[in-house]
C-alpha positions in Angstrom: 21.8 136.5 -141.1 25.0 138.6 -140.3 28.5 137.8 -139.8 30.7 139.5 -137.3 31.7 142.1 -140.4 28.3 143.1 -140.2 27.4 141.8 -143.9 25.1 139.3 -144.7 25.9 135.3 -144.4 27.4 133.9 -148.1 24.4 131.9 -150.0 25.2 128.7 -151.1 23.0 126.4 -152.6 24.2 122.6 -153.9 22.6 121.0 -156.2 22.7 117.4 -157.4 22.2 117.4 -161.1 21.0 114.2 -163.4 20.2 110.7 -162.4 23.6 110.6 -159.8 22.3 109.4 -156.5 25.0 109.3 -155.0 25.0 112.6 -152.2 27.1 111.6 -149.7 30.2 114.2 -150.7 27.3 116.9 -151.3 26.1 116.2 -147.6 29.6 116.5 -146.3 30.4 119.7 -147.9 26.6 121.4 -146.9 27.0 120.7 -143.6 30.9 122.2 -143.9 29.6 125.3 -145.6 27.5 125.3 -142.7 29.8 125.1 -139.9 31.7 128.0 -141.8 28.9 130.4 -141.2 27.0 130.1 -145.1 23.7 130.0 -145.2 22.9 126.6 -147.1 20.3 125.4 -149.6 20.3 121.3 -150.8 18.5 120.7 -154.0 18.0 117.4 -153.4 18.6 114.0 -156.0 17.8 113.8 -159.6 17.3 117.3 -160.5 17.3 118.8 -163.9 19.3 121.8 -165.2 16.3 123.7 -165.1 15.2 123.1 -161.9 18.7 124.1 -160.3 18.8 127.2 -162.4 15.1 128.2 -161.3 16.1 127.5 -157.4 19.1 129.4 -157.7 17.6 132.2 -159.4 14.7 131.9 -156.7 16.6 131.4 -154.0 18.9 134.8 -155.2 22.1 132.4 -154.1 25.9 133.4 -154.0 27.3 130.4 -154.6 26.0 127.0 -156.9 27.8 124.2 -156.0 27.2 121.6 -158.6 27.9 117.7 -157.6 28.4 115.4 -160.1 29.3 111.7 -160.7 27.3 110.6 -163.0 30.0 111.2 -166.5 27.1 113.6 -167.6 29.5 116.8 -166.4 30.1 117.7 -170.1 26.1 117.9 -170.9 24.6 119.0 -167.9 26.6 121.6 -166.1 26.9 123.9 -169.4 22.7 123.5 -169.7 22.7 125.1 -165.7 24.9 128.0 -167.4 23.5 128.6 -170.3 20.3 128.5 -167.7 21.9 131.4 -165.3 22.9 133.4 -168.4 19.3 133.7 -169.7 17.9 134.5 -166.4 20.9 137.1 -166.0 22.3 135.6 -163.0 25.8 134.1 -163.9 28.0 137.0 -163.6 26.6 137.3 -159.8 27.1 133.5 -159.0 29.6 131.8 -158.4 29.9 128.3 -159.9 31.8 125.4 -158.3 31.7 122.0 -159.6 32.5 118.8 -157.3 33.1 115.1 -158.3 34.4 112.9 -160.7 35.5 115.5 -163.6 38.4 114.2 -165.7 41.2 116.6 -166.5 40.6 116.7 -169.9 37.3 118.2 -169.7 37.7 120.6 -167.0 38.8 123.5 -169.6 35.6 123.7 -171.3 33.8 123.5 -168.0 35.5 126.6 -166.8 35.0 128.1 -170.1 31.9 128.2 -169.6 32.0 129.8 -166.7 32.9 127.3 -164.0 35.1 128.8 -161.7 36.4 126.0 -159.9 36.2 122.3 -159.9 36.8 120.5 -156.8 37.6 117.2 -157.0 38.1 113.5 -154.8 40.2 114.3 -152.1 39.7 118.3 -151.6 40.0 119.3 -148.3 36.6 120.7 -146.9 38.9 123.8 -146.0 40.4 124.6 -149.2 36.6 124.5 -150.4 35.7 126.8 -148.1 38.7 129.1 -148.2 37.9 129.5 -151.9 34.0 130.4 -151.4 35.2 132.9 -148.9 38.0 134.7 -151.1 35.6 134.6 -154.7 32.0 134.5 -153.2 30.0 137.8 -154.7 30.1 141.0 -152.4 26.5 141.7 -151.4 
């Protein structure tokens, strides 16, 4: 798919890690990456680490959007880096993480290589504005 640049469409996949079944934001924001022209993969509920870092990888995405409310942020979302380090992908992906992420843990999150957390009450455009700005060149 093209844009009107003449490059390809921006990759996105979002993923629903751990037993959270609650998808109603990551619904919302797949359909917004949509309307903004990205080409959009769902993972589905209850997914392990693993299995979002092999779709990723599989799916050779730009962008791995990561919803979370479960509390399990601190566990799971370093396991889906760690995961796109071994399989060499995490310097060409950038990593977004959505939900219910207190302030005190954010800093290790984006230590390990989280590049933004979006939070309650993130405008759909800011979300978007940021993909487009820090989404990997093709």
């Amino acid at each position: 798919m093209s844009t009107e640049m003449g490059q390809q469409s921006i990759r996105c996949m979002v993923a629903k890690v751990g037993l959270d079944g609650h998808d109603r934001g990551a619904h919302v924001v797949s359909r917004a990456f949509r309307d903004a022209g990205f080409e959009v993969i769902y993972s589905g509920l209850h997914k392990a680490p693993e299995e979002i870092v092999q779709a990723a990888v599989q799916e050779d995405v730009d962008v791995l959007g990561i919803s979370i409310l479960s509390g399990a942020h601190d566990t799971l979302i370093p396991k889906i880096m760690d995961g796109l380090e071994e399989y060499g992908a995490k310097a060409d992906t950038l990593v977004l993480a959505g939900g219910v992420i207190p302030e005190e843990d954010r800093e290790e999150l984006k230590a390990a290589g989280v590049a933004a957390i979006f939070g309650p009450g993130t405008s759909i455009e800011e979300t978007v504005e940021f993909v487009r700005e820090n989404a990997p060149d093709r």
